[in-house]
C-alpha positions in Angstrom: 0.0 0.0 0.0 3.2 2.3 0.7 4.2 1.9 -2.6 1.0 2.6 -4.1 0.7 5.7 -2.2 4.7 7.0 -3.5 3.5 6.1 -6.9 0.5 8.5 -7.1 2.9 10.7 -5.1 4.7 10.6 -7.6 2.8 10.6 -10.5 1.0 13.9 -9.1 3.9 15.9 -8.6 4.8 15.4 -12.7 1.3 16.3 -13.8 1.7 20.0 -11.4 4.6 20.5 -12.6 3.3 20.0 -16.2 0.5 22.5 -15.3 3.1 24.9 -14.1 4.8 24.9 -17.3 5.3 28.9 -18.6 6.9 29.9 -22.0 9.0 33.1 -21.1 9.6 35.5 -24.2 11.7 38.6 -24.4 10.7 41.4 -27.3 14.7 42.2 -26.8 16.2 38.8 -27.6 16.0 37.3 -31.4 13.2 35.1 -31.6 13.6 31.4 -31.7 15.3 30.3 -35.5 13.0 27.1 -35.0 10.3 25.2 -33.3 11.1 26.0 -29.6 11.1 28.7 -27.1 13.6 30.9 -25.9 13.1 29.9 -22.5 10.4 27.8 -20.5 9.9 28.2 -16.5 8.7 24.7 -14.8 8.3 25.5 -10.9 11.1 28.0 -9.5 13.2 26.4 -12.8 14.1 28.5 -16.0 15.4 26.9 -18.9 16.8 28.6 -21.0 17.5 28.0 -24.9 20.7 27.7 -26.6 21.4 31.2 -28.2 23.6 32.3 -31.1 24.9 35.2 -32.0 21.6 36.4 -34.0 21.3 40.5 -34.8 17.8 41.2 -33.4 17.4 44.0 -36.2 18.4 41.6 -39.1 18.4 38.0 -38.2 21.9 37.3 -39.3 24.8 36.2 -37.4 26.9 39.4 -36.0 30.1 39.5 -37.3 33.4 40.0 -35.5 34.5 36.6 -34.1 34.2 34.2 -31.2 34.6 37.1 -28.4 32.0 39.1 -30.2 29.0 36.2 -30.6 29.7 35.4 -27.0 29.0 39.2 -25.8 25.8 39.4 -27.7 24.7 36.0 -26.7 25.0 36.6 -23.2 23.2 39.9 -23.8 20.7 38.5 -25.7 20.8 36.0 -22.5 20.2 38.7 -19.9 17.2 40.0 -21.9 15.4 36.8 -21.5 16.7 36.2 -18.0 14.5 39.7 -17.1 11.6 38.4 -18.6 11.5 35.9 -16.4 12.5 38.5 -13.8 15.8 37.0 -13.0 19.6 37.9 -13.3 22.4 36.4 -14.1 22.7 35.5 -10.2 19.6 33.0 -10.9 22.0 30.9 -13.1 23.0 27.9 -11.8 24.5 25.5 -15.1 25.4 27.1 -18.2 26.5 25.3 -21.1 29.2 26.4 -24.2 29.4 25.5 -27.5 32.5 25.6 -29.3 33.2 25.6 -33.5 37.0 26.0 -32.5 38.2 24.9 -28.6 40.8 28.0 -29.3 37.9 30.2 -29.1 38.0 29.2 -25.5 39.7 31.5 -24.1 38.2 34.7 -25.5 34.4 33.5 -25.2 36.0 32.5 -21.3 36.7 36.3 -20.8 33.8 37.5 -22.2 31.9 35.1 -19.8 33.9 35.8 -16.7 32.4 39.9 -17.6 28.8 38.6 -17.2 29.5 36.2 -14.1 31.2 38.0 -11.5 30.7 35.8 -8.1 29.1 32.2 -7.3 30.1 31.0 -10.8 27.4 28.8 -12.2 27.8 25.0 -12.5 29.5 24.7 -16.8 30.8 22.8 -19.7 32.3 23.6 -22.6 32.2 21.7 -25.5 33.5 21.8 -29.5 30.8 20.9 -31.7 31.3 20.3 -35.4 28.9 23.0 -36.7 26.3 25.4 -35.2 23.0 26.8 -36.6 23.5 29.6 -39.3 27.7 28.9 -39.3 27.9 30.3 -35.6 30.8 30.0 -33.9 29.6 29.8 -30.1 26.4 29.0 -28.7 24.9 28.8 -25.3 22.5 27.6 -22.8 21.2 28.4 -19.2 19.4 27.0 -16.3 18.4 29.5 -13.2 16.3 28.9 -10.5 14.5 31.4 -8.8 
């Protein structure tokens, strides 16, 4: 009967949190190159969509290398992160995609601007291509 009881327990808390589901949007951030959102809030938990380095005004990558994408990603970032009335304080696990790993250390710095204490939880990773010939993604996670 104990088990039967966690069960439903469980089963419960995954249809709330289902109902608590909330598509977060920012008029300041590109909008989403495909079938997703830019970032969806289940519970106290944002996710956040991987970004590139999109030009709000004209939809085309920005131009100026790896340093550059990064700094208007994490802009772009921050926008969203307000809409879902957050900072980037709320972040707790960011992940980094890579075209070149020797872009690391320039997309690194530009981070380290944008985090300045309790450093999110991160990975960094070199992917063979990204989205519209991008050379740096990235994705977030904040609780609030």
């Amino acid at each position: 009967m104990k088990y039967l009881v966690f069960i439903l327990c469980f089963i419960l808390s995954i249809n709330l949190s289902a109902k608590d589901k909330k598509v977060i949007l920012s008029d300041k951030s590109p909008k989403p190159i495909g079938p997703y959102s830019q970032a969806i809030k289940v519970g106290s938990t944002i996710y956040l969509s991987g970004q590139i380095a999109l030009d709000t005004a004209t939809g085309t990558i920005a131009e100026g290398g790896a340093a550059k994408e990064a700094e208007i990603i994490l802009n772009n970032l921050k926008n969203v992160l307000e809409a879902a009335n957050c900072t980037f304080e709320n972040v707790v696990k960011t992940t980094i995609y890579l075209t070149d790993m020797k872009d690391f250390n320039p997309v690194n710095k530009v981070y380290a601007s944008f985090f300045t204490i309790d450093f999110p939880a991160r990975e960094t990773v070199q992917v063979a291509a990204l989205p519209m010939g991008a050379h740096v993604e990235i994705s977030m996670i904040a609780v609030k």
